[in-house]
C-alpha positions in Angstrom: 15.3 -56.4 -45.3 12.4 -56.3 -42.5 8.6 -56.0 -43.4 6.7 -53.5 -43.0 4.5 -55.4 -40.5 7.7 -56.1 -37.6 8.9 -52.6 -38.5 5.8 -51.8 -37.2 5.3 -54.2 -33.9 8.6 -53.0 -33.1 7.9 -48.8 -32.7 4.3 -50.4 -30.8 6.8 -52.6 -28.7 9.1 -49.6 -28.0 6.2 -47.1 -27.1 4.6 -49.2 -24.6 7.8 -50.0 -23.0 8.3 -46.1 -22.6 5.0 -45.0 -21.8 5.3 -46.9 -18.1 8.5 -45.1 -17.5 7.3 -41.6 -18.7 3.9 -42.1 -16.3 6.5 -43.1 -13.5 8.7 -39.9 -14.1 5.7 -37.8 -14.5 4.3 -39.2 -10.7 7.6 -38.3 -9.0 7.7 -35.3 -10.6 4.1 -34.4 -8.9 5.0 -35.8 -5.7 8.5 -34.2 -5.6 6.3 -30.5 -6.4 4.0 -31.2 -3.7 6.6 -31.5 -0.9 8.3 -28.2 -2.1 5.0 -26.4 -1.8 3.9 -27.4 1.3 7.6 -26.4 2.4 6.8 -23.2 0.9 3.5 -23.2 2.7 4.6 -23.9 6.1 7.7 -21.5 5.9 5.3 -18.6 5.1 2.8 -19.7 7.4 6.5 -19.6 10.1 7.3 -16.5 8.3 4.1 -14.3 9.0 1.9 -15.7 11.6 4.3 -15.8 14.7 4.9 -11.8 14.3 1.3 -11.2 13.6 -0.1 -12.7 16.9 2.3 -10.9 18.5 1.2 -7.6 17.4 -2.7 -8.9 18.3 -1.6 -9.6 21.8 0.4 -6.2 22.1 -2.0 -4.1 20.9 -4.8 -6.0 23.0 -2.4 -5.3 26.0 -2.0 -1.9 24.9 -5.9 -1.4 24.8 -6.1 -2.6 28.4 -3.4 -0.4 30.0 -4.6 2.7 28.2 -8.3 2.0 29.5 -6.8 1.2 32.8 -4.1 4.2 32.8 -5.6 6.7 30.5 -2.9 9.6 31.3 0.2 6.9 30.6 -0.4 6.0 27.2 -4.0 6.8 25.3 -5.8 4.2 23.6 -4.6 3.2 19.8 -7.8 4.9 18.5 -6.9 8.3 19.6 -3.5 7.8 18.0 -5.1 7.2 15.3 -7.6 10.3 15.3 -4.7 12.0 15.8 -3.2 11.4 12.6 -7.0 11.7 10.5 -7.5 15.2 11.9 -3.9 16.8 10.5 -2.4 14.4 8.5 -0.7 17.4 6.4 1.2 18.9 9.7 2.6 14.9 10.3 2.9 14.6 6.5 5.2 17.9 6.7 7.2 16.9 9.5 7.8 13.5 8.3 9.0 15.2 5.1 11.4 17.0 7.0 12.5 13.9 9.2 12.7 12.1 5.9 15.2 14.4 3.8 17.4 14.3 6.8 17.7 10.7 6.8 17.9 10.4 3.8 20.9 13.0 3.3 23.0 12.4 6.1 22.5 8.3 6.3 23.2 8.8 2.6 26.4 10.4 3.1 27.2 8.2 6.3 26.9 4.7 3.5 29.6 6.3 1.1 32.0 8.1 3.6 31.6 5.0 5.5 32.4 2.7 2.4 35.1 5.0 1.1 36.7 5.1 4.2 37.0 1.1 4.6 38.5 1.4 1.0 41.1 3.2 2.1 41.9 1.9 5.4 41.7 -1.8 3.7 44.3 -0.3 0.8 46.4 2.0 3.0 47.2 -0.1 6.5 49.2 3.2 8.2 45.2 5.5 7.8 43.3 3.0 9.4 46.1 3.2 12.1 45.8 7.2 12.2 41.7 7.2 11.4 40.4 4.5 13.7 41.6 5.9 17.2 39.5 9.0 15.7 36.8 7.1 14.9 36.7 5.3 18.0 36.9 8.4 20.4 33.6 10.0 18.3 32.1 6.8 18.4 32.1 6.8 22.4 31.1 10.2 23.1 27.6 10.6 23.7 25.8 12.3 20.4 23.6 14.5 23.0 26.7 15.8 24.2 28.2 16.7 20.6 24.9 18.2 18.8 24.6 21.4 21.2 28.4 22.3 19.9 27.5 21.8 16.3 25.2 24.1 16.4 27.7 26.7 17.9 30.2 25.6 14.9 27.4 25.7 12.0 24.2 27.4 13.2 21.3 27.0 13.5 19.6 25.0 10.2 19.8 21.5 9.1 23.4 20.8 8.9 24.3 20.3 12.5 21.5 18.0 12.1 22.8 16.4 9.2 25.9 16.3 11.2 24.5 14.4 13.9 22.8 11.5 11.9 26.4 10.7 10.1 28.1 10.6 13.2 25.4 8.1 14.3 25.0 6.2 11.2 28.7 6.1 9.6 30.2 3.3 12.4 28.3 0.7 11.2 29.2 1.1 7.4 32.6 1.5 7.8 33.1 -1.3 10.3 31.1 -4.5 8.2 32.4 -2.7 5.1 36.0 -2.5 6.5 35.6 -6.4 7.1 33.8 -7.4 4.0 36.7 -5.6 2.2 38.9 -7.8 3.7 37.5 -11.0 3.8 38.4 -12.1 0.1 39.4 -16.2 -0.3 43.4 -15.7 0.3 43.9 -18.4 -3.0 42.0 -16.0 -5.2 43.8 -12.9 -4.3 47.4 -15.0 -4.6 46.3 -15.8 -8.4 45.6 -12.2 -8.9 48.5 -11.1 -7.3 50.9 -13.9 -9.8 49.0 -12.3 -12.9 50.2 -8.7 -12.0 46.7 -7.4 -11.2 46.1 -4.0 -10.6 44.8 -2.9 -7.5 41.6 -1.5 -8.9 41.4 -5.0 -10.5 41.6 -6.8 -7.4 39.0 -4.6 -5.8 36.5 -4.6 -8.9 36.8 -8.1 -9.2 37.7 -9.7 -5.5 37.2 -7.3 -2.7 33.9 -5.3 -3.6 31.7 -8.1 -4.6 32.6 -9.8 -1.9 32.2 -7.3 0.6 28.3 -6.7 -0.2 27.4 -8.9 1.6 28.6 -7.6 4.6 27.8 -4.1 3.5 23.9 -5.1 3.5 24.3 -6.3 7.0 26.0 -3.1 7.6 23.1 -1.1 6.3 20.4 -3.1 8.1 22.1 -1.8 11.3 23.2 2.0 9.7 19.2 3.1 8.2 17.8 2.6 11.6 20.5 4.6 13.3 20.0 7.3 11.0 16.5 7.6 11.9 17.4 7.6 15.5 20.3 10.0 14.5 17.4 12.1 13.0 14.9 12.5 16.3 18.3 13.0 18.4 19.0 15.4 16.6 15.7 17.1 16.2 15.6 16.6 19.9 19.0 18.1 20.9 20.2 21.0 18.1 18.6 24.0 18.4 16.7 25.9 15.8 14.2 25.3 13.6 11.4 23.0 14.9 10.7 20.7 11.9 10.6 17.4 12.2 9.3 14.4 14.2 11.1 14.4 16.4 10.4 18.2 17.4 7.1 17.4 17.2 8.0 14.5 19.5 9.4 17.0 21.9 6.8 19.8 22.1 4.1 17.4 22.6 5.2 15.7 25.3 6.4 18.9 27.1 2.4 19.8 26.6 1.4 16.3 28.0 -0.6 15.6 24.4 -0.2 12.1 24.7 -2.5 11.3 21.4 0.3 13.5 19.4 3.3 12.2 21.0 2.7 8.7 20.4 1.2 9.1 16.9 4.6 11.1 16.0 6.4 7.7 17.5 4.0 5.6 15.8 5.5 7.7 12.2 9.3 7.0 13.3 8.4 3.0 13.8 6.6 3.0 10.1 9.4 5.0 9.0 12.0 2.5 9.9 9.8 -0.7 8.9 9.6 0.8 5.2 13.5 1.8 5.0 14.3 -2.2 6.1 11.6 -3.6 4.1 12.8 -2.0 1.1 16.3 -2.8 1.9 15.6 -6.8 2.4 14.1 -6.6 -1.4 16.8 -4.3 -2.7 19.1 -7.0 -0.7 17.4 -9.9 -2.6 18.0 -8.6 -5.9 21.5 -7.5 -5.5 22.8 -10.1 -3.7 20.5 -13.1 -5.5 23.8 -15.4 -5.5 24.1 -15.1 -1.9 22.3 -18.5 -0.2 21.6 -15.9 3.2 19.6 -13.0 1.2 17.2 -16.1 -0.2 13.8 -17.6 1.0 14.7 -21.3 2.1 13.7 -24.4 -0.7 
């Protein structure tokens, strides 16, 4: 049996023996975290300040062309007067611009999903649809939004008409390839196991195809906002929107109101794709493309 006392050198023995390791782990721990976050530190410094100086030296360049030529553009400060002295009657317009985004780039995502289901299940409709889809596609939207309002009168659904028309392509074409870009081993093995065709969708083809869906919709939400002003450019009848606002001012030469209703459609559009990069982010988390590089 051991003594107390060599029990007892023998834990001493063992501790100092691990406390050199534990201090070495602990120092590459620290130096390992310090590289990472001046990684993280440089890639938001790459991240934020190349766009930032850009928009200094535009609007600088913008200051000194609207001094110089004060009938092409006005200077940034009347825009911004502009705005501050009836914020309700751009509030009210954007409102009106907003709800037809909103409801015909909504229904372009799900016809434009639903579609590339089918055409991705059923081989002989995406040979009957596509031709279709191509020839609408092709033809200018200017030259289609004067007969929808012959068809469905005057109101907002010629005008959500026109923004599906414009937004739909996009969907339905990345979702159309998403759908059928599934690993061909995977869908084999499903196949052999008798799997349903709602099973292989559920489990193969729609999570795979998100990916491609987001890209789709990063393309889609700004066409609907530029399906919106064509639209509120083009179709006759009521003259809501910013577009229309767009329209009349620059037929009255008001310079200060036509750019600050451009100046809504551009912070329009940056909040819709901001919002979808986060939405993107937490969706797709297990996608490497959708994350912030390590």
């Amino acid at each position: 049996m051991p003594s107390t006392e060599n029990v007892s050198s023998a834990i001493v023995e063992l501790e100092q023996t691990r406390r050199p390791r534990a201090e070495k782990a602990a120092g590459k721990s620290v130096r390992s975290a310090a590289p990472k976050s001046s990684a993280l530190a440089r890639w938001r410094f790459g991240l934020w300040v190349p766009p930032l100086v850009t928009f200094v030296l535009l609007g600088i360049s913008w200051e000194y062309v609207a001094h110089s030529n004060p009938f092409v553009i006005p200077p940034l400060g009347n825009v911004v007067e502009s705005i501050t002295n009836d914020p309700s009657a751009y509030w009210n317009n954007l409102l009106v611009t907003l709800k037809e985004v909103a409801v015909g780039g909504g229904a372009a995502i799900v016809l434009g999903y639903l579609l590339a289901v089918l055409m991705c299940e059923f081989k002989i409709l995406e040979r009957a649809l596509m031709p279709v889809v191509m020839v609408i596609m092709v033809t200018p939207v200017i030259a289609i939004a004067p007969a929808l309002v012959v068809a469905f009168g005057f109101g907002m659904l010629p005008k959500y008409i026109v923004t599906i028309i414009v937004a739909i392509f996009p969907i339905l074409i990345n979702s159309l390839a998403g759908l059928r870009a599934v690993d061909p081993g995977t869908l084999d093995v499903l196949r052999v196991v008798d799997a349903s065709r709602w099973e292989i969708f559920w489990r193969l083809r729609f999570p795979g195809s998100m990916p491609y869906f987001f890209a789709g919709l990063r393309i889609a939400i700004p066409f609907a906002i530029i399906g919106a002003a064509v639209a509120e450019f083009v179709a006759a009848g009521e003259a809501a929107g910013l577009g229309a606002m767009v329209s009349i001012a620059a037929s009255q030469a008001n310079l200060e109101v036509t750019w600050a209703g451009i100046s809504m459609f551009c912070v329009l559009g940056l909040l819709f794709v901001a919002a979808l990069t986060l939405l993107r982010r937490r969706i797709l988390w297990w996608d490497n493309h959708g994350r912030a590089p390590k």
